[in-house]
N, C-alpha and C positions, 0 to 999 in steps of 0.2 A: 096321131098322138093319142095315147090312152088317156081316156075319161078316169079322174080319178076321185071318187064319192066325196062329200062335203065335210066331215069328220076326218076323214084321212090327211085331206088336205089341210086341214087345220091344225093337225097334228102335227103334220110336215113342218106348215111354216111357224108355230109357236116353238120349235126345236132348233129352226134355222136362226128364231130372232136371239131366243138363247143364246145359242152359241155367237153369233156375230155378235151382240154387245157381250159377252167374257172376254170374248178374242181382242174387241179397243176397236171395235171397226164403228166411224162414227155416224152418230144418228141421221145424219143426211144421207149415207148412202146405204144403212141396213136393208132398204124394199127395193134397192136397184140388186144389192149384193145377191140377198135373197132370190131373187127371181135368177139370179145369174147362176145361183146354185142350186135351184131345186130340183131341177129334173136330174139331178144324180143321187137327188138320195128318196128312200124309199120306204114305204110303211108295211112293216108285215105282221099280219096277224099269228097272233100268236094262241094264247087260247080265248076264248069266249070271253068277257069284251076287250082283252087285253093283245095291245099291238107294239111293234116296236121300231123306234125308227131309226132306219140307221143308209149311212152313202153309201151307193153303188160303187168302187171303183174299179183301176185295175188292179188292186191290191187283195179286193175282194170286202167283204162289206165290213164297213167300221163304225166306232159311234160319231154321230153328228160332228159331237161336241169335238173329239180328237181329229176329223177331217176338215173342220173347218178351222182348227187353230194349226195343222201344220195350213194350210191355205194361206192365211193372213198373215203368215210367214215367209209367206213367197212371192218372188219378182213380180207376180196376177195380185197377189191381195193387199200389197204392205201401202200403195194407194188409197186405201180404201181406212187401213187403221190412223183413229187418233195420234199424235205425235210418231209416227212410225218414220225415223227420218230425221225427225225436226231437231234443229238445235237452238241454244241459247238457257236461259235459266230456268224456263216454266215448262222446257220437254210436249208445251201442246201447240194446238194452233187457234189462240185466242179463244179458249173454250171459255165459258164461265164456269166460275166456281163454285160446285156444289154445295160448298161450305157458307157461303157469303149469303147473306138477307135476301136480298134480289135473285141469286139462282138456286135458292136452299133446297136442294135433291136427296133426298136421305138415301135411296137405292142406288142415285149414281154415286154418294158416298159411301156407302158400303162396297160397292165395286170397285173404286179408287184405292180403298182402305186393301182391298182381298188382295190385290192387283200390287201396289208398292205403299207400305205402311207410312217408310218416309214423307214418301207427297201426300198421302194424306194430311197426316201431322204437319207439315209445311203449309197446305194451303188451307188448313182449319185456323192454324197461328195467324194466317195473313188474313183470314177474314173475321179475328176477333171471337172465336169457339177454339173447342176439342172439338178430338176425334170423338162423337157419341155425347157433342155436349148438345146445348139447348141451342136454338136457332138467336142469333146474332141480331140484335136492336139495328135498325136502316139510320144511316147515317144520313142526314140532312143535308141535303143538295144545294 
């Protein structure tokens, strides 16, 4: 197995996490996905400090970002994504709510928001905000 410098590889996997959380693939399994995907994609330099990373396939080489979302798309990856599958009203699997006092995520809402605007706006309503409002007063237990 090629040794591959400590820069590169960090390059690699900040690309990989990227793309796995756009693609919905959930936080529990980004560092197993990750590792399941990295030795297919690869860092090339390009000029002096500037490198590029992109997957090795049979297709020939692509960006990360479009090789891992047809991926997550596939009978291998759809496992692995948030609600991928799931039925019933709330489309997840008991995630919490970005929106809500107790899980207030502003990046995972922003991703939620990029991702389907509707659910955004549905589970900012349920947790008493907007989309891009102020964090929501803890309801007394």
């Amino acid at each position: 197995m090629e040794h591959i410098p400590e820069t590169q590889q960090r390059l690699i996997d900040d690309e990989l996490t990227k793309a796995l959380v756009s693609a919905g693939v959930g936080r529990e399994f980004v560092q197993a996905t990750r590792a399941m995907l990295a030795p297919m994609v690869k860092c090339i330099r390009e000029e002096r400090p500037q490198y590029r990373v992109v997957a090795d396939t049979d297709l020939g080489e692509q960006p990360v970002a479009a090789f891992v979302e047809r991926w997550a798309r596939s009978d291998e990856g759809k496992p692995f994504v948030r609600g991928a599958g799931a039925t019933g009203s709330t489309g997840g699997r008991n995630e919490p709510n970005p929106f809500s006092a107790d899980a207030w995520n502003v990046t995972e809402q922003g991703q939620v928001a990029k991702a389907d605007a509707t659910k955004a706006e549905r589970l900012a309503k349920a947790a008493g905000t907007t989309v891009g409002g102020s964090r929501p007063i803890r309801r007394a237990a």
